[in-house]
OpenMM code with the backbone's topology and positions (N, CA, C; nanometers):
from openmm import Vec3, app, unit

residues = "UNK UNK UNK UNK UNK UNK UNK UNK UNK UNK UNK UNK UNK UNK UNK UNK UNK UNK UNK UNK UNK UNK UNK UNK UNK UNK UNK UNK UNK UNK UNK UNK UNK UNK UNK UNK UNK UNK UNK UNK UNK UNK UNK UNK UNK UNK UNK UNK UNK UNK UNK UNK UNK UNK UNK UNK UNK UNK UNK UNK UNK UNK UNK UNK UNK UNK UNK UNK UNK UNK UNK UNK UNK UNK UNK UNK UNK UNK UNK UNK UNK UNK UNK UNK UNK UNK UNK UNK UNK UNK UNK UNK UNK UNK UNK UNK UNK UNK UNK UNK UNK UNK UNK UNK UNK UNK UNK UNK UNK UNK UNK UNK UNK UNK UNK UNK UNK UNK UNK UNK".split()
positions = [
    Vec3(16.1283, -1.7504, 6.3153),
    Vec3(16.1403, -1.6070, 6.3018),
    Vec3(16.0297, -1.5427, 6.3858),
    Vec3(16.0710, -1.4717, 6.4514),
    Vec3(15.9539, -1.3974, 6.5330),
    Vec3(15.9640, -1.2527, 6.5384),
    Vec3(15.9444, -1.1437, 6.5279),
    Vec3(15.8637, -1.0333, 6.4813),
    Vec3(15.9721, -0.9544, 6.4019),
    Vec3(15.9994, -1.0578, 6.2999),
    Vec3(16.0829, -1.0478, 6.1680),
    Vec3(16.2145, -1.0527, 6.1727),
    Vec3(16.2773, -1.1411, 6.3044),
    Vec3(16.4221, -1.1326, 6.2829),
    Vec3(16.4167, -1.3209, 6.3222),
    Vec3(16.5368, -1.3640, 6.2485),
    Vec3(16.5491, -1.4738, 6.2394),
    Vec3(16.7015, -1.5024, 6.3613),
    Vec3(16.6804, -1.6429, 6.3982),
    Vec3(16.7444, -1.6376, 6.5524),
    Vec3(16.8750, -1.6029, 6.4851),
    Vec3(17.0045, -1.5987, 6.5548),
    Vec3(17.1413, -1.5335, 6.4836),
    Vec3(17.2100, -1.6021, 6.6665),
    Vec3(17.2743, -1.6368, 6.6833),
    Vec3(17.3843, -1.6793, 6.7802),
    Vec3(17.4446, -1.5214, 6.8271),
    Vec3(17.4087, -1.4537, 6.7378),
    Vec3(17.5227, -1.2948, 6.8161),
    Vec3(17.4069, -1.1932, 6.8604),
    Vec3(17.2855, -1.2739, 6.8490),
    Vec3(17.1625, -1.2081, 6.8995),
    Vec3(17.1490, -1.1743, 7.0230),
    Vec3(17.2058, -1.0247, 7.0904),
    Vec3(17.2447, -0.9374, 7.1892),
    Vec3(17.0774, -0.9030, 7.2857),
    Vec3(16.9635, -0.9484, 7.2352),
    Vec3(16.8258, -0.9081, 7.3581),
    Vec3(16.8231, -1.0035, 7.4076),
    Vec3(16.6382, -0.9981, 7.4284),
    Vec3(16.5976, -1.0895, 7.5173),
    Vec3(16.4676, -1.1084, 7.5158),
    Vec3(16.4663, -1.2335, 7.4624),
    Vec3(16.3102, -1.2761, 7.4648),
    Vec3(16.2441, -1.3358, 7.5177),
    Vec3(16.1144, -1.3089, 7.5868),
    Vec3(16.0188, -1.2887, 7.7047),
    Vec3(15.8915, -1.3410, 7.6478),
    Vec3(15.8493, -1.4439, 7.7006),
    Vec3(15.6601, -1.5035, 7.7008),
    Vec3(15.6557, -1.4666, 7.8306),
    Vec3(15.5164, -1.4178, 7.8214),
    Vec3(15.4087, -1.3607, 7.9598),
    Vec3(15.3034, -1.4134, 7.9197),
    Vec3(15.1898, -1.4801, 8.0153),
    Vec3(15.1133, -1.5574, 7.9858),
    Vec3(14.9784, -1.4781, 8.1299),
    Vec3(14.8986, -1.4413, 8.1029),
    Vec3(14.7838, -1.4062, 8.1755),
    Vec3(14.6687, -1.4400, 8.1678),
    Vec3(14.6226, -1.4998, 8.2901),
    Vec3(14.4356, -1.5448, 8.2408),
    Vec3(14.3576, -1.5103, 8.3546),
    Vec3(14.3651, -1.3923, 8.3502),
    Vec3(14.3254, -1.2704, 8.4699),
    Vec3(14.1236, -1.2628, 8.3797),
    Vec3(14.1401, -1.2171, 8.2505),
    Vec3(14.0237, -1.2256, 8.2382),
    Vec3(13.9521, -1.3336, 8.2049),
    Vec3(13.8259, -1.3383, 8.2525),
    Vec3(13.7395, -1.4373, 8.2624),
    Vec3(13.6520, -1.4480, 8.1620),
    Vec3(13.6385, -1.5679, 8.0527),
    Vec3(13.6679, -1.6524, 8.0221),
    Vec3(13.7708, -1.6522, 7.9273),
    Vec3(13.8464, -1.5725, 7.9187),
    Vec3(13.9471, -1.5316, 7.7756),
    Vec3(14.0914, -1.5475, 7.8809),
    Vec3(14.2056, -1.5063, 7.7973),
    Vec3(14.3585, -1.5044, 7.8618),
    Vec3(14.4250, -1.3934, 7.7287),
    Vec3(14.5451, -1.4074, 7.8270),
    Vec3(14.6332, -1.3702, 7.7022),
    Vec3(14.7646, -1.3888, 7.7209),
    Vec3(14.9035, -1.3728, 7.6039),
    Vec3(14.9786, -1.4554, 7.5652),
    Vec3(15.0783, -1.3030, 7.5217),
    Vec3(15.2142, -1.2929, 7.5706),
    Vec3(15.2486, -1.1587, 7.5086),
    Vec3(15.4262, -1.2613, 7.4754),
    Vec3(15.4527, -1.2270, 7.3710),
    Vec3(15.6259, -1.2662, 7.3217),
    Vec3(15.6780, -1.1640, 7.3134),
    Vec3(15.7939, -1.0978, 7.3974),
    Vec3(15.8731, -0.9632, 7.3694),
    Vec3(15.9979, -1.0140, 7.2855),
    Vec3(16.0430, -0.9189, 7.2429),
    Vec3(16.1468, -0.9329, 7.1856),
    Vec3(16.2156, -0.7746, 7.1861),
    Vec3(16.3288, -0.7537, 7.3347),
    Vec3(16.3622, -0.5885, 7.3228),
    Vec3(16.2603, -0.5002, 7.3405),
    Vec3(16.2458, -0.4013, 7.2900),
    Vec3(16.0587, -0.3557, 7.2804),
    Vec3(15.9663, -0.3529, 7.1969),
    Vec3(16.0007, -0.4690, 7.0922),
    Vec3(15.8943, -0.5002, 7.0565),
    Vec3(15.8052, -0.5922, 7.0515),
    Vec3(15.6989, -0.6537, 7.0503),
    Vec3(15.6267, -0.7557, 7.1009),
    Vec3(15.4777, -0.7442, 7.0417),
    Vec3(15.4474, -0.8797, 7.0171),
    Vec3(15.3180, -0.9474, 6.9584),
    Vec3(15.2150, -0.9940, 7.0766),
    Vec3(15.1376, -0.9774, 7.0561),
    Vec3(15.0266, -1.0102, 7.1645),
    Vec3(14.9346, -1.0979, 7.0924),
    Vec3(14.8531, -1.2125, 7.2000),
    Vec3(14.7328, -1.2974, 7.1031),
    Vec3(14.6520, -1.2819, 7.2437),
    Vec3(14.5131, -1.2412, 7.2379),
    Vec3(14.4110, -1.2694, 7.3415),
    Vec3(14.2839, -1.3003, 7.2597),
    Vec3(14.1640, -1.3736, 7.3601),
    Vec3(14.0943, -1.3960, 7.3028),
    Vec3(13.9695, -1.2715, 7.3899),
    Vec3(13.9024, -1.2359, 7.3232),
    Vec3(13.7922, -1.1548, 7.3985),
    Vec3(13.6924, -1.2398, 7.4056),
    Vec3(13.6308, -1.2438, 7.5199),
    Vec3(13.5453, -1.2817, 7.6032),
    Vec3(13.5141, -1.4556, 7.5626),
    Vec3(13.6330, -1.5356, 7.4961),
    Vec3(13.6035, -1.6437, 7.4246),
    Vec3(13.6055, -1.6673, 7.3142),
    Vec3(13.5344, -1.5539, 7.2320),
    Vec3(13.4740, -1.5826, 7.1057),
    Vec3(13.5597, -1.5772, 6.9924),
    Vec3(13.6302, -1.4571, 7.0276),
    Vec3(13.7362, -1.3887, 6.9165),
    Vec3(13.8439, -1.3658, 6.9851),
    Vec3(13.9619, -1.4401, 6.8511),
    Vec3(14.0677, -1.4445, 6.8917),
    Vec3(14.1092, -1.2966, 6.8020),
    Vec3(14.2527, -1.2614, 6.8697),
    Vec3(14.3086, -1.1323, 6.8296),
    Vec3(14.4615, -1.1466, 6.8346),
    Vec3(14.5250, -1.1006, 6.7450),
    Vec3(14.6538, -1.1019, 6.7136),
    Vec3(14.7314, -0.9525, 6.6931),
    Vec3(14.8009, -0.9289, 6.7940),
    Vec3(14.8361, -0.7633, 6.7382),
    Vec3(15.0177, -0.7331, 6.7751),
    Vec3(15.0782, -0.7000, 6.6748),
    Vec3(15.2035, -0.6518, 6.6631),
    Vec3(15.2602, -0.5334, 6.7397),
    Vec3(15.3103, -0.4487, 6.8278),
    Vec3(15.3433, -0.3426, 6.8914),
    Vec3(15.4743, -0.3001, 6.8367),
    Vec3(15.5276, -0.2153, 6.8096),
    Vec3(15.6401, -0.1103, 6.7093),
    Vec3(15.6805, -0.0316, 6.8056),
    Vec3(15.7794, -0.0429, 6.9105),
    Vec3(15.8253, 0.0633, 6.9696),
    Vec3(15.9536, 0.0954, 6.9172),
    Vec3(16.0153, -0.0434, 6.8476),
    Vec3(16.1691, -0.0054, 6.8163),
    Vec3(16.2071, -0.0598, 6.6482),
    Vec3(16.1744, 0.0355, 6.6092),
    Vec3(16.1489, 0.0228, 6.4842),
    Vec3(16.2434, -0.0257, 6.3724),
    Vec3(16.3698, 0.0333, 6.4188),
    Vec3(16.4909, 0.0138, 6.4033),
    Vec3(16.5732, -0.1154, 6.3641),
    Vec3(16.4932, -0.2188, 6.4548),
    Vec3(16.4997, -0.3768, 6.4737),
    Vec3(16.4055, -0.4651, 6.3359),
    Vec3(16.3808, -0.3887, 6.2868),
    Vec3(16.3242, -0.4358, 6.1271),
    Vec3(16.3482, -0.3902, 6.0428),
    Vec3(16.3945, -0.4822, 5.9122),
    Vec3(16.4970, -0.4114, 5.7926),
    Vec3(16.3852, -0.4192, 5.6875),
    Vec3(16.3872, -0.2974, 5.6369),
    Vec3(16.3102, -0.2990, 5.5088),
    Vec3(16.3845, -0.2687, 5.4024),
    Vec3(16.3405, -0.2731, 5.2546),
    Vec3(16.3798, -0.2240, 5.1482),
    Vec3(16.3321, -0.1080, 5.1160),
    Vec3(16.4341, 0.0019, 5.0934),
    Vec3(16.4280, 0.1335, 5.0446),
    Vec3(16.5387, 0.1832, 5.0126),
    Vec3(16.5327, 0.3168, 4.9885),
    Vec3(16.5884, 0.4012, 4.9249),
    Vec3(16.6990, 0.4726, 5.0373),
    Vec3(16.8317, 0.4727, 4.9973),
    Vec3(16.9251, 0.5405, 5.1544),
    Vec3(16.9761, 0.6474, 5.0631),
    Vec3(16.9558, 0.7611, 5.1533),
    Vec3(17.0322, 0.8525, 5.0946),
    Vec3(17.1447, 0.9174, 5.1640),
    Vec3(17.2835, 0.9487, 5.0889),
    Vec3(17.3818, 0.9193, 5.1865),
    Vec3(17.4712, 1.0940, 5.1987),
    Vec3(17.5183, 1.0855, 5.2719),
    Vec3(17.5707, 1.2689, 5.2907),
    Vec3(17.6549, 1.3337, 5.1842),
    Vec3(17.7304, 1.2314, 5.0672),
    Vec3(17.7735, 1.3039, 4.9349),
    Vec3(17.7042, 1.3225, 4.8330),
    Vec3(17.5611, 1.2757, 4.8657),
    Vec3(17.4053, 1.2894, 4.7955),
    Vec3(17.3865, 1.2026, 4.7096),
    Vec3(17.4367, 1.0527, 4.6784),
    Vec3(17.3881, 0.9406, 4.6547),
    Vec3(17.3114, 0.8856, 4.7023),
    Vec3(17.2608, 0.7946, 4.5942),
    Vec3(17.1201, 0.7288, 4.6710),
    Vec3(17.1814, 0.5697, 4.6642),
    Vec3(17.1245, 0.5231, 4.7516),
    Vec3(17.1348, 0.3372, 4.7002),
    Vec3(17.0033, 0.2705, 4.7325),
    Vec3(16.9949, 0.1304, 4.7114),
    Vec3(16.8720, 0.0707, 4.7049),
    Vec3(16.9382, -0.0663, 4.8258),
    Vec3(16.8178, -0.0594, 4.9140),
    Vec3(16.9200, -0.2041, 4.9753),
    Vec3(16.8132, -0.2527, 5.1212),
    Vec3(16.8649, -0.2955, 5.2046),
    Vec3(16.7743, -0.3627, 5.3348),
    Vec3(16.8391, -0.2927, 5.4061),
    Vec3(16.7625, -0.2001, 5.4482),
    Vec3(16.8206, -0.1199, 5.5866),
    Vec3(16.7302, -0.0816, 5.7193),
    Vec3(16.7496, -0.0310, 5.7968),
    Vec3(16.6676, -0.0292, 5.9636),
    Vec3(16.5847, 0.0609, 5.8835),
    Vec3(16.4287, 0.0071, 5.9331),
    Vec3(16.2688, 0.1118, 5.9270),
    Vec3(16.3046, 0.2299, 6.0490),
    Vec3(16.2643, 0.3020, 5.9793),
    Vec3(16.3156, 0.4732, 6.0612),
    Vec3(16.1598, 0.4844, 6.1357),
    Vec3(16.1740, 0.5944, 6.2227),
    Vec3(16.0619, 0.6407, 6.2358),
    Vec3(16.0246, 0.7389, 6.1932),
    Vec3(15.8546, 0.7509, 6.1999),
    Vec3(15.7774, 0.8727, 6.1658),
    Vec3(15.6574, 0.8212, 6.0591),
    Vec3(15.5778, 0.9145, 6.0285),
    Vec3(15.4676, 0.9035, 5.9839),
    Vec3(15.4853, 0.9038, 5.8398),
    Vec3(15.5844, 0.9210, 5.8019),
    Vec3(15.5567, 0.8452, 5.6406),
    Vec3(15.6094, 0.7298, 5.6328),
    Vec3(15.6672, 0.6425, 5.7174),
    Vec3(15.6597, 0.4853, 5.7470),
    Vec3(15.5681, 0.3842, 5.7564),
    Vec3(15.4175, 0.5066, 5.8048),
    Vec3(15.3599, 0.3777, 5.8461),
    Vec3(15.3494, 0.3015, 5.7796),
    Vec3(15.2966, 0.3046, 5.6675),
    Vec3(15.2756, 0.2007, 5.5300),
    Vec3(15.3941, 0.0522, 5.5352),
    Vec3(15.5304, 0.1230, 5.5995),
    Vec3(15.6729, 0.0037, 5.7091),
    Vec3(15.5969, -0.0837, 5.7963),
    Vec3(15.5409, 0.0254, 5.9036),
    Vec3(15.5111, -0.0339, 6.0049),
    Vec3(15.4049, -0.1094, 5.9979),
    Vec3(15.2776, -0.1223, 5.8477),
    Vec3(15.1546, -0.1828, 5.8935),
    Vec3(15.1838, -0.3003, 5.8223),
    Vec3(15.2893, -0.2964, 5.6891),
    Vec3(15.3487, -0.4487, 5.6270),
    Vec3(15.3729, -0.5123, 5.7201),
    Vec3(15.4841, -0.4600, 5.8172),
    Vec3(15.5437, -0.5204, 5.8715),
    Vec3(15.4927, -0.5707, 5.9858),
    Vec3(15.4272, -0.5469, 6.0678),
    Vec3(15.3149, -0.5888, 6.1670),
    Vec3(15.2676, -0.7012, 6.0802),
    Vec3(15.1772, -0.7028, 5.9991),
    Vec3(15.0629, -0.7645, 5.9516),
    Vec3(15.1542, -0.8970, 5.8968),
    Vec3(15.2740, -0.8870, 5.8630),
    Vec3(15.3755, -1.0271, 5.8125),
    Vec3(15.4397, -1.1082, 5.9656),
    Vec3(15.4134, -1.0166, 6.1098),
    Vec3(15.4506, -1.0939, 6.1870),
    Vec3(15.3316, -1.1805, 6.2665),
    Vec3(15.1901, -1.1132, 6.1872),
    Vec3(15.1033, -1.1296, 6.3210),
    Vec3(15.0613, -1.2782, 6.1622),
    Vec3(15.0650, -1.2582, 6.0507),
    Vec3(15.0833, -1.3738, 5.9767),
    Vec3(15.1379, -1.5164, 6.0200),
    Vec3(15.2812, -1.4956, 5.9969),
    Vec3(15.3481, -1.5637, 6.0527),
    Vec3(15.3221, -1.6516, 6.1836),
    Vec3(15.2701, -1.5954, 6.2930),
    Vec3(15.2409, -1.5877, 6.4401),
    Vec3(15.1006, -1.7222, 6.4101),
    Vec3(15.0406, -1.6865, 6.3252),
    Vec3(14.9375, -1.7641, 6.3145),
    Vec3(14.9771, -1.8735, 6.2279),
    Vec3(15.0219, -1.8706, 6.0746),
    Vec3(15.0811, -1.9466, 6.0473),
    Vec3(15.1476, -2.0875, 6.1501),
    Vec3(15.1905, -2.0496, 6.2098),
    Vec3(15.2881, -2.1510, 6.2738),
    Vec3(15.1876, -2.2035, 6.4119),
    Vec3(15.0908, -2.1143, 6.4370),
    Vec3(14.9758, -2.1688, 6.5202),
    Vec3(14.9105, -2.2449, 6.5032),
    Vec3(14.8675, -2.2910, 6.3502),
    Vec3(14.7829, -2.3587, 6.2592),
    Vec3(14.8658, -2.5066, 6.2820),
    Vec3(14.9659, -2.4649, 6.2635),
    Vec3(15.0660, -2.6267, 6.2744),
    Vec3(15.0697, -2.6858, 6.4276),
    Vec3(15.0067, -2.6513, 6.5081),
    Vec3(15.0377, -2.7248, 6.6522),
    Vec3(14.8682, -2.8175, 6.6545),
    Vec3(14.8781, -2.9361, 6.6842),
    Vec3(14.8096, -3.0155, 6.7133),
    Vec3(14.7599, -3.0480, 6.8503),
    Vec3(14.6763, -2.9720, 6.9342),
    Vec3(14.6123, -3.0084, 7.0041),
    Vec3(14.4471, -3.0352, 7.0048),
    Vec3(14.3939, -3.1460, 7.0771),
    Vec3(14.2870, -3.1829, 7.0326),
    Vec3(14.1918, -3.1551, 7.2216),
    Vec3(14.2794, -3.0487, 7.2742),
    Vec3(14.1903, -2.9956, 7.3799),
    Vec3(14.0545, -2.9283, 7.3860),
    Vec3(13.9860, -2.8980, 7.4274),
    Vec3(13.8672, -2.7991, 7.4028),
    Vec3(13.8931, -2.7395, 7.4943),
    Vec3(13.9260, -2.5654, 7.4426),
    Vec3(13.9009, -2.4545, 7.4985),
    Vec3(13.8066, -2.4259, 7.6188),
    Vec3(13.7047, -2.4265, 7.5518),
    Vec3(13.5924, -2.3837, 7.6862),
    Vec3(13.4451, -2.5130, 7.6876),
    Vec3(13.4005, -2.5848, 7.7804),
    Vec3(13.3415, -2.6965, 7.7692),
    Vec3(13.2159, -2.6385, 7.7163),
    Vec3(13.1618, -2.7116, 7.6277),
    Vec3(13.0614, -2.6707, 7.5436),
    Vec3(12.8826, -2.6873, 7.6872),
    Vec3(12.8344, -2.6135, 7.5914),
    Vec3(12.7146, -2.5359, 7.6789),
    Vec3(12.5612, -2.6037, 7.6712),
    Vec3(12.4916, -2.7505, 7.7450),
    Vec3(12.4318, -2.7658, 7.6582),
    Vec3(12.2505, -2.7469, 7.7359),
    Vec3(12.1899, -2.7592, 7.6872),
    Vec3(12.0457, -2.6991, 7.7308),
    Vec3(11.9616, -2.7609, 7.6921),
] * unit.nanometer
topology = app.Topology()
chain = topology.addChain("A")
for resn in residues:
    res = topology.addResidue(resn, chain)
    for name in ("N", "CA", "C"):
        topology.addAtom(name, app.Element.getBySymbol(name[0]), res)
């Protein structure tokens, strides 16, 4: 699952790794998905960073409240709308992909070293 949709065979985008190591001693790592997309860089080495981007909001189903034009309400999983009383949508929902993102980072086994240690 990657920035909360699980793969589907009738899955109509397109998903994109970009990989940059322009800055020195750090890189970075971007997964699109349509327009939205997760980023991981490390700054200057030390600290790693994980961050979620929300342009299409639409593409993530939350649970709420629908209210419908004969003025019923229902309860159910439907597309995160936009606007500013969402964010509280948008920062769950970020923070469960950039989870995830790491989660599944934790499980890869490499026994490389990053940057060769410094000694004096």
């Amino acid at each position: 699952m990657l920035l909360g949709r699980k793969w589907h065979e009738r899955f109509d985008g397109e998903v994109q790794t970009r990989y940059k190591s322009v800055r020195e001693p750090g890189a970075c790592i971007k997964h699109f998905m349509k327009r939205n997309w997760l980023k991981m860089y490390d700054k200057l080495g030390l600290l790693l960073r994980v961050e979620t981007v929300i342009n299409q909001p639409g593409e993530f189903k939350i649970l709420r409240e629908r209210r419908h034009r004969d003025g019923r309400e229902s309860l159910g999983w439907f597309a995160m709308c936009k606007g500013v009383g969402n964010l509280h949508h948008y920062q769950s929902q970020a923070l469960a992909c950039n989870q995830r993102y790491l989660d599944a980072l934790a499980e890869v086994e490499n026994p490389t070293r990053l940057m060769p240690s410094c000694s004096n």
